[in-house]
N, C-alpha and C positions, 0 to 999 in steps of 0.2 A: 474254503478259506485258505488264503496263500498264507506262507511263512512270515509276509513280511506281512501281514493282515493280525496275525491272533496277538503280536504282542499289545497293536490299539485297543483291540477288541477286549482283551480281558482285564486293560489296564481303566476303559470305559466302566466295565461290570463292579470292579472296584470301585471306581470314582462312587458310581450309583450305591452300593450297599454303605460308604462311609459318609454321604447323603442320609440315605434313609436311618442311620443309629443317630445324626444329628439331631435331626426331626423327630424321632424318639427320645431324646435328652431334651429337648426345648420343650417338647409339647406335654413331657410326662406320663406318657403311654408307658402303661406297666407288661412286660411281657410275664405271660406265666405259659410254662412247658412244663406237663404232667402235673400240676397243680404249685408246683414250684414258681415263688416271685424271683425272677431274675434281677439281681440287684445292678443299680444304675453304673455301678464302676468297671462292671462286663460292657457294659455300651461304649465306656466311653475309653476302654482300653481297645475296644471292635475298631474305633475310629482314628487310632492313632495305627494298628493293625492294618487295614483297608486304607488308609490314607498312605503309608509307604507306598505299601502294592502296588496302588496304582501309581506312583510317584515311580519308583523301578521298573513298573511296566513302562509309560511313558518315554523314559530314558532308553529303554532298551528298544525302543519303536524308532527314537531316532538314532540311534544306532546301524542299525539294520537299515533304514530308510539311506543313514551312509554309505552304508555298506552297496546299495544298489547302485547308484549312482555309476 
């Protein structure tokens, strides 16, 4: 993967993980780790977290996509 490659790429992986805690918040899927209920306001601060991300990756891919040119 080229340099001007991984900022799409990881800013897609974001995209995808702040997707999937949505569909965890709509559908009401309880996560538990180690017997612990993960309460819903971790998901939904996941998705304002992973929704930058990928919002500054994005940014940063046309940047660089500039920058080639």
């Amino acid at each position: 993967m080229s340099k001007q490659d991984y900022p799409f790429a990881s800013a897609s992986m974001f995209l995808l993980l702040a997707s999937l805690h949505v569909v965890i918040l709509v559908t009401g899927f309880q996560m538990v780790i180690g017997g612990w209920e993960v309460p819903k306001f971790i998901n939904l601060f996941a998705v304002f977290v992973f929704t930058f991300l990928a919002y500054v990756g994005y940014q940063l891919e046309k940047t660089v996509k500039g920058k080639k040119k």
